[in-house]
N, C-alpha and C positions, 0 to 999 in steps of 0.2 A: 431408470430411463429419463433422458432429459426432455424436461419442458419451460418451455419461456411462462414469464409471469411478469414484465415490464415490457410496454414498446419506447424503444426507441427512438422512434422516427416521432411518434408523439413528444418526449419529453424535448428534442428540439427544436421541434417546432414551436412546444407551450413557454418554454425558456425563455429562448430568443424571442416572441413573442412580449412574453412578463417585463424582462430586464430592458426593452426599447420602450414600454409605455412609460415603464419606473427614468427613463432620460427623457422624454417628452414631456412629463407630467409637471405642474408649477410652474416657475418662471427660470428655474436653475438652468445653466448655460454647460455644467459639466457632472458628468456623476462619476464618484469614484469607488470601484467596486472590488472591495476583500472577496479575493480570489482564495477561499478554506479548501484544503484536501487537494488530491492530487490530479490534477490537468490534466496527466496522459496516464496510461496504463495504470485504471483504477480496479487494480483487482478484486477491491475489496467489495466494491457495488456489485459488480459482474457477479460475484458469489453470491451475495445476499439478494439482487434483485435481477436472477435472473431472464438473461436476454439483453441486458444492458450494456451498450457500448462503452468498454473502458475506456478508450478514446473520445465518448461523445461530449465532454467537454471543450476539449480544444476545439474539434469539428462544429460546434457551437459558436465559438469565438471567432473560425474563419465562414463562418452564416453571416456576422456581424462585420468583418474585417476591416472595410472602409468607416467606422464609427469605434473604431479600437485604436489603441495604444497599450503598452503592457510595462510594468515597473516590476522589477526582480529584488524581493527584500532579504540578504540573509543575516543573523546576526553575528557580531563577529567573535565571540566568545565560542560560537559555532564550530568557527571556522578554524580559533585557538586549542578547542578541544578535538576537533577532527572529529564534531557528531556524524554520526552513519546513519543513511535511511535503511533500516533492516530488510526490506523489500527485495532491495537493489547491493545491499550490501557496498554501498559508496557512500565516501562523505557526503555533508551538506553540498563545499564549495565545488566538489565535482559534480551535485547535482545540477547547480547551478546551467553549469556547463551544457549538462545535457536538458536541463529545458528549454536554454537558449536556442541549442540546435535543433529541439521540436519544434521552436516557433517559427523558426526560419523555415523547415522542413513546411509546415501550414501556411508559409510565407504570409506572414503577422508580423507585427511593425514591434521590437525591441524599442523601448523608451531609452530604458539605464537600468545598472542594479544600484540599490541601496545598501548600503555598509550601515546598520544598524548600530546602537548603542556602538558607535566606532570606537575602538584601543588600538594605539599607537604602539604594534607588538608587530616582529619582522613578517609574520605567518600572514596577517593580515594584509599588511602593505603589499607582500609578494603576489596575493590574491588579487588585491587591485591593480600593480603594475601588470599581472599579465591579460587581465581584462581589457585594460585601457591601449597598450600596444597590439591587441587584437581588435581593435577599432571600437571597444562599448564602450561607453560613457558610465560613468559609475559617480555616486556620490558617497560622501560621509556623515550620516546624523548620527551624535551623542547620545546621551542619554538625557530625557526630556526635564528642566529641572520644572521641582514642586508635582509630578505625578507618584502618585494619583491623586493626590488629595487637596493639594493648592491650585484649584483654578484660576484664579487670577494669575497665579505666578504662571502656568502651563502655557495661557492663551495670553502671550504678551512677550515680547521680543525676546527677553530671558530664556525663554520655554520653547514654542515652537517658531518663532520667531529667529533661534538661534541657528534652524539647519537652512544649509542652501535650499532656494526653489528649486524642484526639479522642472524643468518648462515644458508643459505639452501644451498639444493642438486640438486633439478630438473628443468629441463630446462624451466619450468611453475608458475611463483608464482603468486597466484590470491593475490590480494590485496582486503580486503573486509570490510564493516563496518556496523553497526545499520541506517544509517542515510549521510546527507548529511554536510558537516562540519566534517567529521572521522580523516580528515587527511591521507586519505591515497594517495591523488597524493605527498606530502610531504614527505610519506616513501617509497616510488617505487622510489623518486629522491635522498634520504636518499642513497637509498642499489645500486642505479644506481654509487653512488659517493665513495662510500667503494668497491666497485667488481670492478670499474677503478682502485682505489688504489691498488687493490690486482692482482691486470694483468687480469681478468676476463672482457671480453668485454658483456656486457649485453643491454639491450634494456628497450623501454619503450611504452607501446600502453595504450589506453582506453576503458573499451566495456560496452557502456550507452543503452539500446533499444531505449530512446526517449532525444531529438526529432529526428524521421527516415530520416536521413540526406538525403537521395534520394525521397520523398515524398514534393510535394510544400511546401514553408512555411506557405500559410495558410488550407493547408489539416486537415480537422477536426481532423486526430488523431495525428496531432501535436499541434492543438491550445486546444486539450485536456488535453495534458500533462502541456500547460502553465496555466492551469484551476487546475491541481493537486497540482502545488506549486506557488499557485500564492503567499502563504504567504514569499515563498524565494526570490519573486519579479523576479522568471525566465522569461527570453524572449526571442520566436525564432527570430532569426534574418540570413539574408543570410551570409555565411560565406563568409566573403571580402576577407580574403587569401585565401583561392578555387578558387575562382572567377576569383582573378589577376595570379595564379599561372597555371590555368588551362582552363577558362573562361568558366567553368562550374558553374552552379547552386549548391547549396547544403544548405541544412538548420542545424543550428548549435544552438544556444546557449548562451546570453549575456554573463554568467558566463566563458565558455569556449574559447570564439575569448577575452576578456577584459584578461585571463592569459595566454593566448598564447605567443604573445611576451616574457613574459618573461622564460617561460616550455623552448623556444627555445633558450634563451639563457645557459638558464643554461645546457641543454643538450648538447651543443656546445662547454659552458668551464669545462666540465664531458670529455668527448671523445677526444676532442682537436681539431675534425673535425668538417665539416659544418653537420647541423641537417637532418637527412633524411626528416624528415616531413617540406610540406610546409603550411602545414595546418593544424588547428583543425582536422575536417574531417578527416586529413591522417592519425591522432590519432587512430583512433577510428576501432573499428574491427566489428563493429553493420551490420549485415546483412536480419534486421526483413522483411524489404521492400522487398526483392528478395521471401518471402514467403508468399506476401498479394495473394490469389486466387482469392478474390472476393470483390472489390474495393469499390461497393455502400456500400455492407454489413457492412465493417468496418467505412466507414462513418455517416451510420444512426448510429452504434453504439456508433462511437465518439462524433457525436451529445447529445446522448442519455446522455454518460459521463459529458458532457460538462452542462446540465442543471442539472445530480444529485450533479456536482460538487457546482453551486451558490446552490442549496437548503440546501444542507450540511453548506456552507459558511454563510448563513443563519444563520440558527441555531445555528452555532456556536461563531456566534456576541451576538447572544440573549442570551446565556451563556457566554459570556466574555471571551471565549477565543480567537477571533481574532479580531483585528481592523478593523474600516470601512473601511479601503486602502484596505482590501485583498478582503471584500465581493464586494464593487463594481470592481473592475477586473475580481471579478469572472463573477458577471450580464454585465459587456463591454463585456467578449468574448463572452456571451450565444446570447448576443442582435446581436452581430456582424455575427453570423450565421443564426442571423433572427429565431432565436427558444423562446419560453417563457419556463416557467413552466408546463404551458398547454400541452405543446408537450410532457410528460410523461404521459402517460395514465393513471396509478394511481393515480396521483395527483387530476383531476377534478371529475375522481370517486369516491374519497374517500371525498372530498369536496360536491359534486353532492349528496352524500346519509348524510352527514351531514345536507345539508339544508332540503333535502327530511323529514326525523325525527325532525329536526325546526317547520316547516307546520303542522306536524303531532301535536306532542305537541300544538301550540299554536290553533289549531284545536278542539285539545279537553279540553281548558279554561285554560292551566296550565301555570304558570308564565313562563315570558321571560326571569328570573334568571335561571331556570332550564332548558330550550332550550338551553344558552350559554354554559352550562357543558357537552354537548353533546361529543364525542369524537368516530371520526369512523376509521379505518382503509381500506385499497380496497390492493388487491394481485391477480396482473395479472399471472395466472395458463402459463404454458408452451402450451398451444393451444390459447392461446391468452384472453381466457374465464377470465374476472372480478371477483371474489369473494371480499363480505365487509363483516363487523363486528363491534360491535360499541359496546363499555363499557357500562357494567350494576355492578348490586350491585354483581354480583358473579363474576365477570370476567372484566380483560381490554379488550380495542377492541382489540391488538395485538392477547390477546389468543381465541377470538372472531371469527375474520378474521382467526387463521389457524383450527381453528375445522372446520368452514363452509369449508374450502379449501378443508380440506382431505372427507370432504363428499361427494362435488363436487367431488374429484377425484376415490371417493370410488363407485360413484352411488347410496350414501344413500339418502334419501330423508330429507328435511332438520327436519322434526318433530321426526327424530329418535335422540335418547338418547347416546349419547357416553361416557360420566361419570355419574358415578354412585353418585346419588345424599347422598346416605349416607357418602362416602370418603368425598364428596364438601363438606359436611358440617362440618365433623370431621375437615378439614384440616382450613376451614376459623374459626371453634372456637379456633384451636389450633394460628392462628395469629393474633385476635382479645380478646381470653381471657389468656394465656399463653406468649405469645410473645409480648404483648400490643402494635400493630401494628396503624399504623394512620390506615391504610383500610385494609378491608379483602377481596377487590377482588382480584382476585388469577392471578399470572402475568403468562404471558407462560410456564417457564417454570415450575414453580406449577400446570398449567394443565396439560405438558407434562408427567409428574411424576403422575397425578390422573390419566390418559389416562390407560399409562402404568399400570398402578394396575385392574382400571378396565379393560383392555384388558384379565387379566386372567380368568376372567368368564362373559366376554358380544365379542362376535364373530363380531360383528362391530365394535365394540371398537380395537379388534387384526387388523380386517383388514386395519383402519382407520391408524390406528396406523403405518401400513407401508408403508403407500402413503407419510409418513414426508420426504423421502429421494425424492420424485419425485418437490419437493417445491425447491431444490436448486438450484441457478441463478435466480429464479423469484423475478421482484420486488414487491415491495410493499410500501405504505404510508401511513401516520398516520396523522388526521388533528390537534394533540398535539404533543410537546414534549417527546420522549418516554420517561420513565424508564432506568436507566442506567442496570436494569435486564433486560428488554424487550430485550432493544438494544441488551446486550450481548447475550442472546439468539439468536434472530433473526441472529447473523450475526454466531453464531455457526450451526442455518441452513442451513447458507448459503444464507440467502433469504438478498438482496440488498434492506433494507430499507432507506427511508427517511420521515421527517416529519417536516410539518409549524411552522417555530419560534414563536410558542403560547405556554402558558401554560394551563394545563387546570384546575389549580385555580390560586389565587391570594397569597395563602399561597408561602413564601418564603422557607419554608423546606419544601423537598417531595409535593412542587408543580407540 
């Protein structure tokens, strides 16, 4: 059963609140603020602390809007390798794209983007030409010479000196980017070193949600986050300048205390004074932790993160996109909690009616090649109630599992008919003798689309039909590989799947 354990409405209030004392505060005239993690659709908060608006970042920044400007960093090596946010399953430079159109969307004032560490490579150039005849302004900074470790050379024409000024107005510039690697702490210290030059006394903070610097280090929705990027090899760690400078606890971030030293010097041959910050931490304007309500809540749920994160990692070994180093870090933190896979409910259900249908089968004489091809999915309903489904010759288990769902939800009984068996079969001859498809069972959301159709003339089908939006947040698991359709459906449901690094043939295409 679902329960909130973060408000809301408090953390933008306490935010928006924080981050306008931290512009008021001194004699600084501008602050520039490293925009970490993801602006819109943060799913990852939403799961660990829930009740948390994924959106409630930007909706934060349009709290602020008249004391905002916003600079877009990606880097262009990014843009040369076509990195992909795995979320959203799009490049970097298309992310871009689409932050831009969220900010517009909270109608938020676009600065420019920055071309980071820029190379004069066609992929890149093409990125900026179609940016700049689409009216955004964009720049090019290189790669800074003498960092990290020559300051003098850094903080001096050669250095940052070298990249154009980006020119803003408002006393707020969020610095923001696709991803991790953007380069945007390098151009907040960029525009911090062109506004000293210019008589303009400005500032410089950080506002990351995770890890919750006030939350123990090993509080499950911190060792969750290091479960989210274990492939960046992040690590909380306690912050050692906190500690000596204030002999407080605080949890911080290998990445962040390893450039510290040097953020602080450079900030110090920028201003000419000693650094205000004595710490990482001081950086940081993150105030999630003042808005946890309900303490267990967000920890069963970071547990909960913490095993979809190794199932994910998983999977994603079994496709070659990660290395062994990242999935076992992921299974160290899950073990380190004392949690298996087991402790996802979905998982041994959708397992549990796999073998159920094994028995069955090999029950009634039929070979144990065809028991192996079984494939079932299980979708834990928002009252906690299990539905499964399991691939046949019409359908995958994915579209399986959410028709039994919406029946359960609907109070049909499961021998009622929800597609109309003339549409099924128009539609599987149209991908088996037209489309000349490997299979004609029909993935989700080709049922969604028959649903719909028969919805116009079967009144179960309509009502079935709008129990789809009562499915979002619920998980669910598949004992196969999904589909790269399934997947993208399911997560356009909304519904948190996962599934067993198995294939469910041996075929190498559209296994």
């Amino acid at each position: 059963m679902y329960r909130e354990g973060f408000d809301p409405n408090k953390y933008v209030e306490e935010q928006s609140r924080y981050i306008l004392e931290r512009i008021r505060s001194g004699d600084s005239e501008r602050l520039y603020l490293e925009f970490g993690g993801k602006l819109v659709h943060d799913k990852h908060a939403m799961r660990v602390l829930p009740g948390f608006d994924e959106n409630a970042k930007i909706k934060l920044l349009r709290k602020m809007k008249e004391h905002v400007e916003i600079i877009i960093c990606i880097y262009s090596g990014d843009i040369a390798t076509r990195k992909t946010r795995q979320d959203f399953g799009i490049t970097y430079d298309v992310e871009v794209l689409r932050i831009i159109d969220m900010f517009h969307k909270y109608d938020l004032e676009i600065n420019s983007v920055v071309v980071t560490r820029y190379e004069d490579i066609p992929a890149v150039n093409m990125f900026i030409n179609k940016l700049e005849r689409r009216g955004i302004k964009t720049y090019k900074h290189r790669f800074t010479k003498g960092y990290p470790t020559d300051v003098d050379t850094i903080v001096s024409d050669e250095g940052y000196g070298a990249n154009p000024y980006i020119e803003v107005t408002k006393p707020l510039v969020v610095v923001n980017g696709p991803g991790g690697g953007s380069g945007k702490l390098a151009t907040c210290l960029s525009q911090l070193y062109h506004d000293y030059r210019r008589g303009t006394k400005a500032r410089y903070a950080k506002f990351e949600t995770f890890p919750i610097w006030n939350l123990p280090l090993k509080h499950p929705v911190n060792v969750a986050y290091e479960a989210a990027t274990a492939d960046l090899k992040d690590v909380n760690m306690i912050d050692s300048f906190h500690l000596e400078a204030y002999g407080e606890m605080a949890t911080n971030y290998n990445r962040d205390l390893e450039v510290f030293p040097v953020v602080k010097r450079i900030i110090e041959k920028i201003t000419g004074t000693e650094a205000e910050y004595k710490s990482p931490t001081d950086m940081g304007v993150n105030r999630a932790g003042f808005s946890i309500t309900d303490d267990e809540v967000c920890r069963e749920a970071a547990k909960q993160e913490i095993i979809r994160r190794y199932i994910i990692a998983a999977t994603d070994y079994k496709k070659g996109k990660i290395s062994n180093e990242t999935m076992d870090r992921c299974k160290l933190l899950m073990d380190d909690m004392g949690m298996s896979v087991e402790d996802r409910n979905v998982v041994p259900a959708a397992r549990d009616y796999k073998e159920q249908l094994k028995k069955e089968m090999m029950a009634d004489g039929r070979c144990e090649d065809d028991s192996d091809r079984i494939v079932t999915m299980a979708i834990e309903l928002p009252d906690g109630q299990i539905v499964t489904g399991r691939r046949s010759d019409i359908m995958t288990a994915g579209s399986a599992a959410i028709l039994n769902s919406i029946k359960v939800l609907s109070g049909l009984a499961d021998e009622v008919h929800l597609l109309s068996p003339t549409i099924l079969s128009e539609v599987q001859s149209l991908k088996e003798d037209v489309l000349d498809q490997e299979t004609n069972a029909l993935g989700i959301e080709e049922i969604l689309m028959t649903l719909t159709i028969s919805a116009a003339t079967n009144p179960f089908a309509e009502n079935a039909a709008e129990k789809l939006r009562e499915l979002r947040g619920c998980k669910a698991h598949c004992t196969s590989i999904l589909s790269d359709k399934d997947e993208a459906t399911l997560k356009s449901l909304g519904i948190d799947a996962t599934c067993d690094p198995e294939y469910s043939s041996e075929n190498l295409y559209g296994g």
